[in-house]
N, C-alpha and C positions, 0 to 999 in steps of 0.2 A: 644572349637573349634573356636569361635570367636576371642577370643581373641587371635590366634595362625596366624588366618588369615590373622587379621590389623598385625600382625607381620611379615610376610612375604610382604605383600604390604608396610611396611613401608621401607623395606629392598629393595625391587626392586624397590622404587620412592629416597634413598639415590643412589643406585647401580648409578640407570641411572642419577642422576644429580651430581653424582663426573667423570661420560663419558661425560659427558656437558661439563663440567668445564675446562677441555684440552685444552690449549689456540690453538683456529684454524691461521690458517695462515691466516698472519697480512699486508692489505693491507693499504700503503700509501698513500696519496698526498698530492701535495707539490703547491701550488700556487702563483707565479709572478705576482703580481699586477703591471702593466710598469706605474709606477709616472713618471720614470728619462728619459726626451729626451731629442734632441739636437736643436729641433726646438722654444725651452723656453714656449710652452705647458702646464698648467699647469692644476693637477689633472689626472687621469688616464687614456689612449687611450684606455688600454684594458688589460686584464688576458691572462698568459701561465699556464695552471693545468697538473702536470706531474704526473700521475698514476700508483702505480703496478698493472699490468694486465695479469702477467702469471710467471711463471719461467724464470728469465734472458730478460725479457719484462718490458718495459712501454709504457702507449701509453698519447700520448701529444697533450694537445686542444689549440690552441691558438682561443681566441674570443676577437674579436673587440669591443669597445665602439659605441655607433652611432657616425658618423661622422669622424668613421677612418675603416681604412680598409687594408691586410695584402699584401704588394708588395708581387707579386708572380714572377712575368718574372722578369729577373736581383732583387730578394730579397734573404732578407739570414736572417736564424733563427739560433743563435749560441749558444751555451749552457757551462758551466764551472761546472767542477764538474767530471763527469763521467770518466772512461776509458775505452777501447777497443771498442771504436764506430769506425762504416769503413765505407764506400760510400752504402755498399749495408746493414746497418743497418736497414734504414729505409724505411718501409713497409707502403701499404694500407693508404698511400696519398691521402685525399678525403678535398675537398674543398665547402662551402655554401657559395654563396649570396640569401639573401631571401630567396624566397623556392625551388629553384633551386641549387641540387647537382651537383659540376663536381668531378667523380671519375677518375681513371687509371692515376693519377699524377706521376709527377717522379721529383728527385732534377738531374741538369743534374749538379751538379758542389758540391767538396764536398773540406773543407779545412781542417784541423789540424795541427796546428794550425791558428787562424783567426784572424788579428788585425783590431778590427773596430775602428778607431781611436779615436773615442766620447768617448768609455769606456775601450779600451786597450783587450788586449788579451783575446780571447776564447779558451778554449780547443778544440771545433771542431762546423765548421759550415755547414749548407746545407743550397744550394744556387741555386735560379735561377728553380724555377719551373714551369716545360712543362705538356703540355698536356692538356692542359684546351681550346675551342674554341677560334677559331681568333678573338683578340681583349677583351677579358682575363685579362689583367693583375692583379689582386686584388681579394679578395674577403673578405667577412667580417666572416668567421671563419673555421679552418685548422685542420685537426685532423689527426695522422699517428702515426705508432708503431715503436717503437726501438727497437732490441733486441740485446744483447751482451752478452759473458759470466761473471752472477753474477750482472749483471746490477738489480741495486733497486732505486727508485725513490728518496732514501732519497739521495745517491749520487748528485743530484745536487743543485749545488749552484748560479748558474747566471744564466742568457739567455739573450740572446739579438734579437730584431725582427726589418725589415726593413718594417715600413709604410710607409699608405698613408692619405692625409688631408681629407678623404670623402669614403663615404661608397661606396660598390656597386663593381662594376668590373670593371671602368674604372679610378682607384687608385685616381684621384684628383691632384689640382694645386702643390705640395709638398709633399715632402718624406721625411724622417726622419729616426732616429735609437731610439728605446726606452727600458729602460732594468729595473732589481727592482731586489730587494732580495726576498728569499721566504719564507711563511709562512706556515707552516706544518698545516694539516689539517686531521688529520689518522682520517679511519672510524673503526664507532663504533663495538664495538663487541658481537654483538648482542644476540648470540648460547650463550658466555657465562654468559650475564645479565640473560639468560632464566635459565642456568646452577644453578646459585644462584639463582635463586626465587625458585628451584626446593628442593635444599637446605633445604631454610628456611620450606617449605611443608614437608620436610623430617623429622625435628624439631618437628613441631607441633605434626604429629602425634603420634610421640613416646613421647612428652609429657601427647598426651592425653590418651595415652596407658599407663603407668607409674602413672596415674594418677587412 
């Protein structure tokens, strides 16, 4: 009877770690380190990290380096890569300096395409963000969702952002444009590392049953 029992337990710890093993849905990201600006800068101002975050979603961070900080009023964040982005793609516009959030953002200006002349053609830009308190203009990091049909984060291939020379909300003496290639970054997949360890548990005990 014992030994009939470790055989059904070894049978329902395979069962459930080949239901593990199922690759689950495979989230991205993609991050923009800005090396490349126009103000001869050198070293990085700051990261764009583009993330799948839902079906036909990514949601997008840009953060600042100290000492720079992300035009908001007349700025423009342009991206190459994707298609079917349109003015009301993008959602949940929330801006930090410090520890001070301004939410209910909006882009009041949206281009497709966009030529920043530093680095030539974007597929589509947003530009010029309101809503933030009088006297606003900057902030040191930007977070908002995209969504569009089939939109996946690996799609994109450029970005480009309009800085400022200093942290904070009042942008600083200069402004620039800075942009970078991106370097894939997928998260791990966790459910299925546990999937095989479940596996090899499975292993064992029908070895030691066998045995």
């Amino acid at each position: 009877m014992r030994a009939r029992s470790r055989k059904v337990l070894a049978g329902l710890v395979f069962g459930i770690s080949s239901l593990l093993c199922v690759p689950p849905a495979h989230a991205d990201s993609f991050s923009f380190n800005l090396t490349s600006n126009n103000l001869g800068i050198s070293g990085s101002v700051g990261a764009v990290t583009i993330t799948d975050s839902g079906a036909n979603q990514v949601t997008v961070t840009i953060t600042m380096n100290a000492g720079f900080s992300l035009k908001l009023d007349g700025g423009d964040i342009a991206f190459s890569g994707p298609s079917g982005l349109g003015a009301g793609s993008a959602t949940s516009i929330t801006a930090f300096s410090g520890l001070t959030t301004f939410s209910g953002l909006s882009f009041n200006q949206f281009f497709a395409p966009k030529n920043i002349s530093q680095f030539g053609f974007f597929d589509f830009d947003y530009a010029n963000t309101k809503g933030a308190p009088h006297g606003v203009v900057s902030a040191d990091s930007l977070t908002f969702v995209l969504t569009a049909p089939g939109l996946t984060a690996s799609q994109f291939s450029g970005v480009a952002i309009h800085f400022c020379t200093a942290s904070g909300t009042n942008c600083g003496p200069f402004t620039g444009f800075a942009t970078s290639s991106p370097t894939a970054v997928p998260e791990p997949g966790t459910i299925s590392l546990l999937g095989t360890g479940l596996i090899g548990l499975a292993g064992l005990v029908r070895r030691r049953i066998g045995g």
